[in-house]
Backbone as CSV, one residue per row, in Angstrom:
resi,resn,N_x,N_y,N_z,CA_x,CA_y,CA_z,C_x,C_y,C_z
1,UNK,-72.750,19.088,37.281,-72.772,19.344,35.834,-72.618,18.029,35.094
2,UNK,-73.565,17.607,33.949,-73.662,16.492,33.617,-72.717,16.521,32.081
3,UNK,-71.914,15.228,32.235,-70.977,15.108,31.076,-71.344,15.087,30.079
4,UNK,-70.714,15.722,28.826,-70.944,15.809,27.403,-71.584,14.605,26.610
5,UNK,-72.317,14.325,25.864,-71.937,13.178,25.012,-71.410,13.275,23.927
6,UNK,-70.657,12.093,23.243,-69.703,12.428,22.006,-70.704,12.652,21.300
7,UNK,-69.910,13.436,20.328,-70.365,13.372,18.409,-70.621,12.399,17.885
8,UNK,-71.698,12.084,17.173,-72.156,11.025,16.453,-70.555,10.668,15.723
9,UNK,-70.299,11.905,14.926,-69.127,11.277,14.012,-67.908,10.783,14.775
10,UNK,-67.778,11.366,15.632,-67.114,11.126,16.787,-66.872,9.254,17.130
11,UNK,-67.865,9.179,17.666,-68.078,7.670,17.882,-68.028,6.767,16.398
12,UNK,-67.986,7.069,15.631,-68.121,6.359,14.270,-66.777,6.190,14.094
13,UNK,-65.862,7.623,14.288,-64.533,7.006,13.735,-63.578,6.453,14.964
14,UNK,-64.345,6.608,15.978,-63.541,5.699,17.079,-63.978,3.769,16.410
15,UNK,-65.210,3.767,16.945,-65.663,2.386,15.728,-64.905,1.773,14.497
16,UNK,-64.683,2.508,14.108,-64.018,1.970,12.763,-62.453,2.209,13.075
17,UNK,-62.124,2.646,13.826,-60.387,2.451,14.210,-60.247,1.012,15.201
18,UNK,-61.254,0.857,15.818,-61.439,-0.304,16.493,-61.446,-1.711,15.508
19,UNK,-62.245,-1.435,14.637,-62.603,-2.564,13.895,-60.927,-2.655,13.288
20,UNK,-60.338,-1.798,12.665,-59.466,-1.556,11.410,-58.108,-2.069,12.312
21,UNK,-57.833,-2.102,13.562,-56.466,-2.398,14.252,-56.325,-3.935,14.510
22,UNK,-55.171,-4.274,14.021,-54.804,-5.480,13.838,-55.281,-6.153,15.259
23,UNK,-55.403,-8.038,15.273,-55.652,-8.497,16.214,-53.805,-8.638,16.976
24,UNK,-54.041,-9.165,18.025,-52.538,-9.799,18.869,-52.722,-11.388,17.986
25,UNK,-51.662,-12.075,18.114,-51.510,-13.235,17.725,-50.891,-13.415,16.531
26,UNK,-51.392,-13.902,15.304,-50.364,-14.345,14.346,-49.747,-13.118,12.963
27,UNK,-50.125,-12.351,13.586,-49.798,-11.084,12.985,-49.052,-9.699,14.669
28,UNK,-47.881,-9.008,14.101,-47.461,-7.877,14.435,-47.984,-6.931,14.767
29,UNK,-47.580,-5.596,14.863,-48.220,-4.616,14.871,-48.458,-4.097,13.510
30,UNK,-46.753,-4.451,12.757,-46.636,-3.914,11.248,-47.156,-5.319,10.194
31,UNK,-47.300,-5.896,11.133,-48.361,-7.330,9.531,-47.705,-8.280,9.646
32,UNK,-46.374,-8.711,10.563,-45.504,-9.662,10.147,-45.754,-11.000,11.025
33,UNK,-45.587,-11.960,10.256,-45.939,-13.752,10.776,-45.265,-13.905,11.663
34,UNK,-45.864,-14.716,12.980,-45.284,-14.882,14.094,-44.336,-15.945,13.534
35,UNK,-44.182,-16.680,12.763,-42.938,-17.450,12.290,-41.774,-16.489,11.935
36,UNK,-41.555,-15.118,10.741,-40.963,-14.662,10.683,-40.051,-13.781,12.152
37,UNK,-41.037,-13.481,12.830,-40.864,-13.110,13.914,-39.486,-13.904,14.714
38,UNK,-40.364,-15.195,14.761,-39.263,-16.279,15.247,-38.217,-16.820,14.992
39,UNK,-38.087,-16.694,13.777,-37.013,-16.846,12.495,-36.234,-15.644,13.383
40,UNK,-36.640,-14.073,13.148,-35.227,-13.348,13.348,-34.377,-13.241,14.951
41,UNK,-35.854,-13.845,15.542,-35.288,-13.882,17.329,-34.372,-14.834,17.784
42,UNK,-34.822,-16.279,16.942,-34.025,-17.202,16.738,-32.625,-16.935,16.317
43,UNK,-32.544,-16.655,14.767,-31.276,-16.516,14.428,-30.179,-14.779,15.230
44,UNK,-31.136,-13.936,15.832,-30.261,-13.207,16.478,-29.636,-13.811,17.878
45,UNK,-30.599,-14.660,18.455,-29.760,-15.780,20.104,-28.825,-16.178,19.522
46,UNK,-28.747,-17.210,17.808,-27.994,-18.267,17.618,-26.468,-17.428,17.001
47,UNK,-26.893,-16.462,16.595,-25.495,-15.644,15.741,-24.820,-14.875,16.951
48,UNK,-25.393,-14.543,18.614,-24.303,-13.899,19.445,-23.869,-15.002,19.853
49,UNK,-24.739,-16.146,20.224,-24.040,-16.930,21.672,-23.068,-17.771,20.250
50,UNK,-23.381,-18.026,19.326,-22.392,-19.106,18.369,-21.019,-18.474,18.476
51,UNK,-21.077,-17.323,17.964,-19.783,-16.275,17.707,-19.003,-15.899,19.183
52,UNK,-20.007,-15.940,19.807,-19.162,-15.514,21.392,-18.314,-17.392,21.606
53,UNK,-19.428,-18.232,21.570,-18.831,-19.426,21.952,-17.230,-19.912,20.845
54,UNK,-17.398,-19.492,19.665,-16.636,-19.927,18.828,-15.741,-18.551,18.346
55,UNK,-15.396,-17.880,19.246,-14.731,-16.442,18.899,-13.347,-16.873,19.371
56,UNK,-13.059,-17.888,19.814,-11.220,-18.461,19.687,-11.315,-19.136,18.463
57,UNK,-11.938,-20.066,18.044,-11.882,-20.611,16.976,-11.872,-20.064,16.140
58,UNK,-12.598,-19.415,15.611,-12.751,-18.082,14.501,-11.509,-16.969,14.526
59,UNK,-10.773,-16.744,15.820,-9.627,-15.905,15.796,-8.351,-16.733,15.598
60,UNK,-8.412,-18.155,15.634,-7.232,-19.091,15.402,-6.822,-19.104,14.238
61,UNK,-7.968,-19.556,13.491,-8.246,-19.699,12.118,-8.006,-18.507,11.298
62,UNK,-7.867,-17.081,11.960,-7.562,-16.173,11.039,-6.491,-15.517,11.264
63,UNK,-5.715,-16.006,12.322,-4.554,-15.492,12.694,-3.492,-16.640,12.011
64,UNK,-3.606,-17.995,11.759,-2.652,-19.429,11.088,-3.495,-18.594,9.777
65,UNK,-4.201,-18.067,9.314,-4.760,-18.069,8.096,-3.196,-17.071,7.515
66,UNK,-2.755,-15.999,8.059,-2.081,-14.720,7.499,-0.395,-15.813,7.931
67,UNK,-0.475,-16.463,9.118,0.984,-17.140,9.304,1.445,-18.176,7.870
68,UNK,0.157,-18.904,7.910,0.040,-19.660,6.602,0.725,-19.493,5.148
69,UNK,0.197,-18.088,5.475,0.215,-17.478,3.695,1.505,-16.987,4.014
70,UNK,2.224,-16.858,4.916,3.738,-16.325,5.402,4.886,-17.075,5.714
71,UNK,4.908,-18.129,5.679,5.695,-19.304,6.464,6.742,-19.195,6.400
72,UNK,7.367,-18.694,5.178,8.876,-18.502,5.144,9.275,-17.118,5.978
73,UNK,8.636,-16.533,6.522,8.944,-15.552,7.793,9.423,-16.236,8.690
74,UNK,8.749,-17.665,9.246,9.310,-18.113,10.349,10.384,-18.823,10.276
75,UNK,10.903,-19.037,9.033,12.032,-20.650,8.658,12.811,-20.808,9.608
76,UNK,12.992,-19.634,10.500,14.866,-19.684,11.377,14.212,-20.409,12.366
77,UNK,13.140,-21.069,12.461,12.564,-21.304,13.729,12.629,-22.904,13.988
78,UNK,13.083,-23.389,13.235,13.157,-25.095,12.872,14.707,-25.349,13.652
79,UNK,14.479,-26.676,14.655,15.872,-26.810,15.198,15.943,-28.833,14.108
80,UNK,17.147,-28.951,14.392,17.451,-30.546,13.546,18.716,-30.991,13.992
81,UNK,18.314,-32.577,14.896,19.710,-33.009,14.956,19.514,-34.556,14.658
82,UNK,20.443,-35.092,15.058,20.465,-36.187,14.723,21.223,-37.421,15.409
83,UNK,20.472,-38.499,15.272,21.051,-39.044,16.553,21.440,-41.102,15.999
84,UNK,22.140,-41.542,16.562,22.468,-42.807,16.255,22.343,-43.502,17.320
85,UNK,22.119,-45.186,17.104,22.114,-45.798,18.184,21.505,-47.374,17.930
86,UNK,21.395,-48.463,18.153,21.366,-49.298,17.763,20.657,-50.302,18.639
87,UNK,19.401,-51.192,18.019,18.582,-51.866,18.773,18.491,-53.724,18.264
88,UNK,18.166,-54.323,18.932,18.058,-55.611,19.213,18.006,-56.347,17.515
89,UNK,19.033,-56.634,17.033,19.094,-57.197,15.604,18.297,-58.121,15.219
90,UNK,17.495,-59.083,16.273,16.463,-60.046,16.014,15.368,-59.390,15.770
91,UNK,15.293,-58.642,16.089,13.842,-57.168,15.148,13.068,-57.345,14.040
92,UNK,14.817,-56.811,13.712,14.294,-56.448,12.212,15.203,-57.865,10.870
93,UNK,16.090,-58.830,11.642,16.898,-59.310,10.745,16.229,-60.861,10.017
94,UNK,14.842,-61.035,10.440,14.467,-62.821,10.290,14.407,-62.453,8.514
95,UNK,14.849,-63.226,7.810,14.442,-63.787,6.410,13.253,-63.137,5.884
96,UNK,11.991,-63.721,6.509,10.836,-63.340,6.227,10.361,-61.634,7.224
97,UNK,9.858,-61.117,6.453,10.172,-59.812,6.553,8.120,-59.684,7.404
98,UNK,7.720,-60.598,7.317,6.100,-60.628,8.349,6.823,-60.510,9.585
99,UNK,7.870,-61.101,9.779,8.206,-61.495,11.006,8.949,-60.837,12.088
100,UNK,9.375,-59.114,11.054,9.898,-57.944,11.804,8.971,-57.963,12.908
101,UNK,9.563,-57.443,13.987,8.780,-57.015,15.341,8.599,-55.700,14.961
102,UNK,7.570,-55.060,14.783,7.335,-53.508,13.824,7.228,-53.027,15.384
103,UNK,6.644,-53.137,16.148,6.112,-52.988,17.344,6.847,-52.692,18.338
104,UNK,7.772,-53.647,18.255,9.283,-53.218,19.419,10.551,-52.327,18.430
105,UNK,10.295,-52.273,17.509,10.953,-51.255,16.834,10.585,-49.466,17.212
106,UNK,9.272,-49.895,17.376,8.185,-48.338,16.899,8.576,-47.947,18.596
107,UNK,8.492,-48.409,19.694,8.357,-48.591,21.257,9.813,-48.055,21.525
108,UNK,10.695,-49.061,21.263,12.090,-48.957,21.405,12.663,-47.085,21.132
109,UNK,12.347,-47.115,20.028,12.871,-45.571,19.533,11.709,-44.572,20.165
110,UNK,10.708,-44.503,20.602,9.712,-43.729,21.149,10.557,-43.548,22.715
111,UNK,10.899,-45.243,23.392,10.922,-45.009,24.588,12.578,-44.173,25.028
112,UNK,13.522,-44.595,24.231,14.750,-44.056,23.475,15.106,-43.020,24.066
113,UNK,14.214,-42.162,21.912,14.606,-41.099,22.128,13.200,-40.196,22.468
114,UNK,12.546,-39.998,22.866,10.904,-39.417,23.532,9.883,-38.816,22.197
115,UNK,10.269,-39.388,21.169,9.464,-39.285,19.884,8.356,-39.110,20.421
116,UNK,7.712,-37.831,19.919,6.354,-37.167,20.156,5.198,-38.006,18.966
117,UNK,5.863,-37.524,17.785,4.469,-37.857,16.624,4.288,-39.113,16.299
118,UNK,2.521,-39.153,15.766,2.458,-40.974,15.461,3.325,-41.328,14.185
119,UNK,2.761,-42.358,14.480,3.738,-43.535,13.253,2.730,-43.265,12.402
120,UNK,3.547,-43.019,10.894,3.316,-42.266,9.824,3.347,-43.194,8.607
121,UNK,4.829,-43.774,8.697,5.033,-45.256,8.078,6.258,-46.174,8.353
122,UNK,6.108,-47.433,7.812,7.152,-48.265,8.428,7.113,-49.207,7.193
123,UNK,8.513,-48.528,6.257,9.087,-49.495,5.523,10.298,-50.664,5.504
124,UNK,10.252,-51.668,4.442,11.205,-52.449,4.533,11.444,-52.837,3.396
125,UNK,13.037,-52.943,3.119,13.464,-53.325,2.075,14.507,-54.475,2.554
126,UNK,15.219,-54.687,1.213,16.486,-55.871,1.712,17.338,-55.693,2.625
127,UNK,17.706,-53.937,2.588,18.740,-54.075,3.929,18.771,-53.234,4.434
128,UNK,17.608,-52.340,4.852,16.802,-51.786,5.893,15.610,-51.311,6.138
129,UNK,15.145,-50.847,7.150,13.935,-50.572,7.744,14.087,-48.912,7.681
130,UNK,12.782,-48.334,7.238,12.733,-46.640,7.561,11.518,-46.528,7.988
131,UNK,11.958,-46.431,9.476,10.377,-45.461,10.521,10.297,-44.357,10.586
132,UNK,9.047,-43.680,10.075,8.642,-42.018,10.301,7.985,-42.031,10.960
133,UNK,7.890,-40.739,11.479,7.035,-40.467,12.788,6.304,-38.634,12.230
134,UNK,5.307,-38.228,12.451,4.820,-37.337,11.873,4.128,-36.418,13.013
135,UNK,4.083,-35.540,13.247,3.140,-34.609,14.155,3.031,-33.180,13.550
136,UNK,2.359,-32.418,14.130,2.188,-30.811,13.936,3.649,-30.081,14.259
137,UNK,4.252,-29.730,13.036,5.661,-29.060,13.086,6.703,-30.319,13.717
138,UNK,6.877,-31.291,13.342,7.572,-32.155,14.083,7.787,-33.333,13.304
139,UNK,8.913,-34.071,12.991,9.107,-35.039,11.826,9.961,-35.455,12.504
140,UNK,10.265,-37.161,12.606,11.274,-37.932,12.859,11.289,-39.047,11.707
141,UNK,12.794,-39.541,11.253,12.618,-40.436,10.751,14.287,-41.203,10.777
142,UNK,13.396,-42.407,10.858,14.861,-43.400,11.275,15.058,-44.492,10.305
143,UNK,16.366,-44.740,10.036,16.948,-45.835,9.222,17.471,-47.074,9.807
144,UNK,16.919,-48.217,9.776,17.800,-49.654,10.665,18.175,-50.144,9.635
145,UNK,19.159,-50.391,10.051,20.523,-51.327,9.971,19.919,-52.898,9.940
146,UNK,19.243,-53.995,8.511,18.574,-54.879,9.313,19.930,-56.024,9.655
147,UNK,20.749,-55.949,8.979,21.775,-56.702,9.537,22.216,-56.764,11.021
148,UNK,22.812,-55.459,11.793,23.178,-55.545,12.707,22.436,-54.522,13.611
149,UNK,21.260,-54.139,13.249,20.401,-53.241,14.136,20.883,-52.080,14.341
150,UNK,21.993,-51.584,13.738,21.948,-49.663,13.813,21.171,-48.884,13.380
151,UNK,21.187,-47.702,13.944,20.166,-46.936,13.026,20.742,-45.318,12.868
152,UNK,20.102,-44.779,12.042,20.267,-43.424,12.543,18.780,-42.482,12.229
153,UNK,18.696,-41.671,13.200,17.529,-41.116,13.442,17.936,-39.463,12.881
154,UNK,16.928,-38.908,12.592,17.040,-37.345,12.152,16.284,-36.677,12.660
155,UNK,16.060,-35.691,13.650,14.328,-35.755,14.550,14.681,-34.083,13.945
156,UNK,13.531,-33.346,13.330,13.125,-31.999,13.457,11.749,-31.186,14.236
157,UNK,12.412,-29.875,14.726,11.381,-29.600,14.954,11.352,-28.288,14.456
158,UNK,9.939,-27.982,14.172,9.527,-26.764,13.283,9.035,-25.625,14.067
159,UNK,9.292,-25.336,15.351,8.356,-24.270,15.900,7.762,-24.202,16.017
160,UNK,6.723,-23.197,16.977,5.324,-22.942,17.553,4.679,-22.457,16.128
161,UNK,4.871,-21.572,14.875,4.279,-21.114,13.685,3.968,-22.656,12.930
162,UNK,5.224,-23.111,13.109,4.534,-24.444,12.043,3.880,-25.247,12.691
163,UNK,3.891,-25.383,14.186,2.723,-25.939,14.563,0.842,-25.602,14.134
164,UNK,1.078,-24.664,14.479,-0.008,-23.443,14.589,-0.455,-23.709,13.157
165,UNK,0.354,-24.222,11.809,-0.010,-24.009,10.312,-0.694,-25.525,10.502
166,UNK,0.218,-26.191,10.793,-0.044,-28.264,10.723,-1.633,-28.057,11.171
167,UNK,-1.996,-27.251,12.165,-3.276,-27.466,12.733,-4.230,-26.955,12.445
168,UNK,-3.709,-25.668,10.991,-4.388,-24.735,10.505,-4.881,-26.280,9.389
169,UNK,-4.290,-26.647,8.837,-4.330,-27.358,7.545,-4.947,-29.142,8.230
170,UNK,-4.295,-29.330,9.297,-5.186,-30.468,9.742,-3.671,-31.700,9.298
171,UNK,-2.973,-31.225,9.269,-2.089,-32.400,9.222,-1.380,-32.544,9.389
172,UNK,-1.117,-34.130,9.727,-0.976,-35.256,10.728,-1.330,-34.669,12.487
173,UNK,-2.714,-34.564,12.482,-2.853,-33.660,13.422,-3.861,-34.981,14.394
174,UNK,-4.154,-35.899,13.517,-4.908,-36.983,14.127,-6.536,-36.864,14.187
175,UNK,-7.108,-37.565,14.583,-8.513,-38.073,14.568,-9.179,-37.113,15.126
176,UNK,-8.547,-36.912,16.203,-9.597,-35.876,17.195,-9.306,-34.246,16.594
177,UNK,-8.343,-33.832,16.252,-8.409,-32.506,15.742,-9.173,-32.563,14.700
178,UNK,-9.076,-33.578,13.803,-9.971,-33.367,12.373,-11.957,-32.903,13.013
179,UNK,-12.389,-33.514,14.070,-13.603,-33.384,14.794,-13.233,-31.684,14.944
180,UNK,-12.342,-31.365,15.677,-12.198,-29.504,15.638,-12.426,-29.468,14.644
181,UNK,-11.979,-29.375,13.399,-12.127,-28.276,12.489,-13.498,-28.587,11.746
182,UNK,-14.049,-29.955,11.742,-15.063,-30.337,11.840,-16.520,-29.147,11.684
183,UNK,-16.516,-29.308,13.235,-17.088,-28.263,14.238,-16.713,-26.999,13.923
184,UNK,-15.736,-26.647,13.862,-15.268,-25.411,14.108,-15.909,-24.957,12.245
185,UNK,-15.802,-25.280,11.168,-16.320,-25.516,10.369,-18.096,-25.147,10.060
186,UNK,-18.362,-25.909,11.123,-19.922,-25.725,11.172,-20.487,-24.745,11.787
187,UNK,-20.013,-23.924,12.990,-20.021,-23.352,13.745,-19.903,-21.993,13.105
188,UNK,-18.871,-21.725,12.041,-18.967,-20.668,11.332,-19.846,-20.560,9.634
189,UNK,-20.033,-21.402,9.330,-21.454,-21.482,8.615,-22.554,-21.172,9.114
190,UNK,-22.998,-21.803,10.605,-24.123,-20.964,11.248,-23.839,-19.171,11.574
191,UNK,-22.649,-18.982,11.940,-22.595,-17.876,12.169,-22.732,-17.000,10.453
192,UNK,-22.947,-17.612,9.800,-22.482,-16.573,8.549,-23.725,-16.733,8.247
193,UNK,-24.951,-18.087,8.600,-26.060,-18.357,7.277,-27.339,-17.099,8.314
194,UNK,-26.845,-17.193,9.998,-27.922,-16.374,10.878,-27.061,-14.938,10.274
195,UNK,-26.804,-14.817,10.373,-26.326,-13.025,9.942,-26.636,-12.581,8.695
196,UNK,-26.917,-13.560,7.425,-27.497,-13.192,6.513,-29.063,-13.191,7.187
197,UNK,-29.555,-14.154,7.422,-31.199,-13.368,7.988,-31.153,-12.681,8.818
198,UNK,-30.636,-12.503,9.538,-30.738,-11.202,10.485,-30.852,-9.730,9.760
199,UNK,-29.790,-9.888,8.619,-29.779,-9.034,7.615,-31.245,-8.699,6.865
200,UNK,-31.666,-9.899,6.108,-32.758,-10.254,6.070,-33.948,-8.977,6.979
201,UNK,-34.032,-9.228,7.781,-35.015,-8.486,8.387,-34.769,-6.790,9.028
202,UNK,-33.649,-5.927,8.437,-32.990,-5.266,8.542,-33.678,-4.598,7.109
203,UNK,-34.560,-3.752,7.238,-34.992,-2.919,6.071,-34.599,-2.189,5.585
204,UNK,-33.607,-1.148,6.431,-33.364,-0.093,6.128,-31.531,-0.279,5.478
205,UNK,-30.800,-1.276,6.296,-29.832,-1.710,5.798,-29.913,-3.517,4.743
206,UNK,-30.713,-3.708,4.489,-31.190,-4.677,3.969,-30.312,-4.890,2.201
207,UNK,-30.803,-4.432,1.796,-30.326,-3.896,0.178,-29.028,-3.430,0.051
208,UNK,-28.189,-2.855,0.722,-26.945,-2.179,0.854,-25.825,-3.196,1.036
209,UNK,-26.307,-4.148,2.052,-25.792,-5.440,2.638,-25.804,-6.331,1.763
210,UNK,-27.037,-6.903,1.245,-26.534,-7.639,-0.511,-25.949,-7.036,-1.191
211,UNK,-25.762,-6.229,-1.508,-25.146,-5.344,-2.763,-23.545,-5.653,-1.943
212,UNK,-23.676,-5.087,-1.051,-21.894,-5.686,-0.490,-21.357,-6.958,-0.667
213,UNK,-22.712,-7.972,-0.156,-21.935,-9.324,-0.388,-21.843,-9.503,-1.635
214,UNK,-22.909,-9.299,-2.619,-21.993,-9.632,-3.908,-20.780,-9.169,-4.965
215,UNK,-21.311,-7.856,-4.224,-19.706,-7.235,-4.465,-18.337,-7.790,-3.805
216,UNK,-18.575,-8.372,-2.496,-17.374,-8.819,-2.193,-17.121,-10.676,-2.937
217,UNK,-18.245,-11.153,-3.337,-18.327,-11.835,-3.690,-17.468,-12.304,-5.230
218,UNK,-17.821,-11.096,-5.869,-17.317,-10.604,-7.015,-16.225,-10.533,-7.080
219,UNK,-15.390,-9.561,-5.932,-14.463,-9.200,-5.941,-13.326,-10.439,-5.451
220,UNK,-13.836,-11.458,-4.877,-13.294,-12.119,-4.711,-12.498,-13.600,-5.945
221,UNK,-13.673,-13.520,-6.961,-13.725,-14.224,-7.287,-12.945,-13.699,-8.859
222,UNK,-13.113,-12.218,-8.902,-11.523,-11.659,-9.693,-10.259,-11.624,-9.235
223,UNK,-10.305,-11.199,-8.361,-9.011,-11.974,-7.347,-8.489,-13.318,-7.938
224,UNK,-9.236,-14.070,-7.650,-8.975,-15.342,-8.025,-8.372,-15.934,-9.562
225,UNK,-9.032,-14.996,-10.447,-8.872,-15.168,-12.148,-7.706,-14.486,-12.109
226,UNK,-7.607,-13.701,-11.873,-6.646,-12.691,-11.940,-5.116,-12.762,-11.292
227,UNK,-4.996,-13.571,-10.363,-4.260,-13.913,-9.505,-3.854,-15.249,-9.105
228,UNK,-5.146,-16.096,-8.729,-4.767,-17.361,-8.322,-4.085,-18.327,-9.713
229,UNK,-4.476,-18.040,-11.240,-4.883,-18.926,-11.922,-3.082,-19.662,-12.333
């Protein structure tokens, strides 16, 4: 039995569905530019692996963020003593005051008493010397004697919270932490600028999602009048 042949009309509107269907290449199925395309594939790799990679950083920062705004919760947490003791009077005692040994002063009391934070500052007047020492939750500071080289030292320490704040805020935290927050900084700008396009290409939640951010936007920024001023 020999097979049918189509309908003229038949074959016409197969023809013209042929002609009418998009090509492969710089267009979708639904019309969209293989750039846009790349844009949202892009920024969906860069917004998990950023956030997964930087999801301590981002939880540090918002956990010192609430300690921050709390600090006097932790006050009982600060210990302070104080200590005396007396170093080599040719130091600090020559006339000309270039000629302090700043150096075996700064060494001496480090090697001493085990002073953690850097040197912060090192003054001099007529009749004594005051060395500070500065770190994350941690303050020392000493008075010499330039006459006869005594001193007395006051060393505090502030706890694991005021650490945790010094490093929230970046200070006296040194060179290389400032590079953290740096980074850590940038790292959540990408995560915030890919999640708005991602959003971006999100049709159906698209519009709902602006309307939030500027509402929270808004809301933030009455907050602020309202509260901060």
């Amino acid at each position: 039995m020999s097979k049918s042949r189509p309908q003229p009309w038949i074959t016409a509107k197969s023809a013209a569905t042929s002609e009418g269907s998009p090509s492969s290449g710089s267009t979708s199925k639904k019309g969209s530019p293989s750039w846009q395309r790349q844009l949202a594939a892009t920024s969906r790799w860069l917004h998990i692996y950023l956030s997964m990679a930087s999801f301590v950083i981002v939880l540090f920062f918002a956990v010192t963020g609430l300690t921050l705004n709390h600090a006097d919760w932790f006050d009982d947490q600060s210990t302070e003593q104080e200590l005396t003791g007396k170093l080599t009077p040719a130091w600090v005692n020559p006339t000309d005051t270039a000629a302090i040994n700043k150096l075996a002063v700064v060494e001496f009391l480090r090697t001493t008493h085990g002073i953690k934070g850097a040197l912060s500052e090192f003054r001099i007047d007529d009749r004594e010397c005051s060395v500070s020492f500065r770190g994350p939750g941690y303050t020392a500071d000493a008075f010499v004697d330039r006459e006869d080289g005594t001193y007395k030292l006051t060393e505090a320490r502030l706890g694991l919270v005021a650490i945790i704040n010094d490093l929230h805020k970046g200070r006296d935290t040194g060179k290389g932490w400032s590079w953290v927050i740096d980074g850590s900084a940038i790292f959540m700008t990408l995560i915030s600028a890919t999640g708005l396009i991602i959003l971006l290409f999100l049709r159906k939640r698209r519009v709902i999602g602006l309307i939030l951010a500027v509402l929270g936007t808004l809301l933030c920024y009455g907050a602020y009048m309202l509260i901060g001023r």
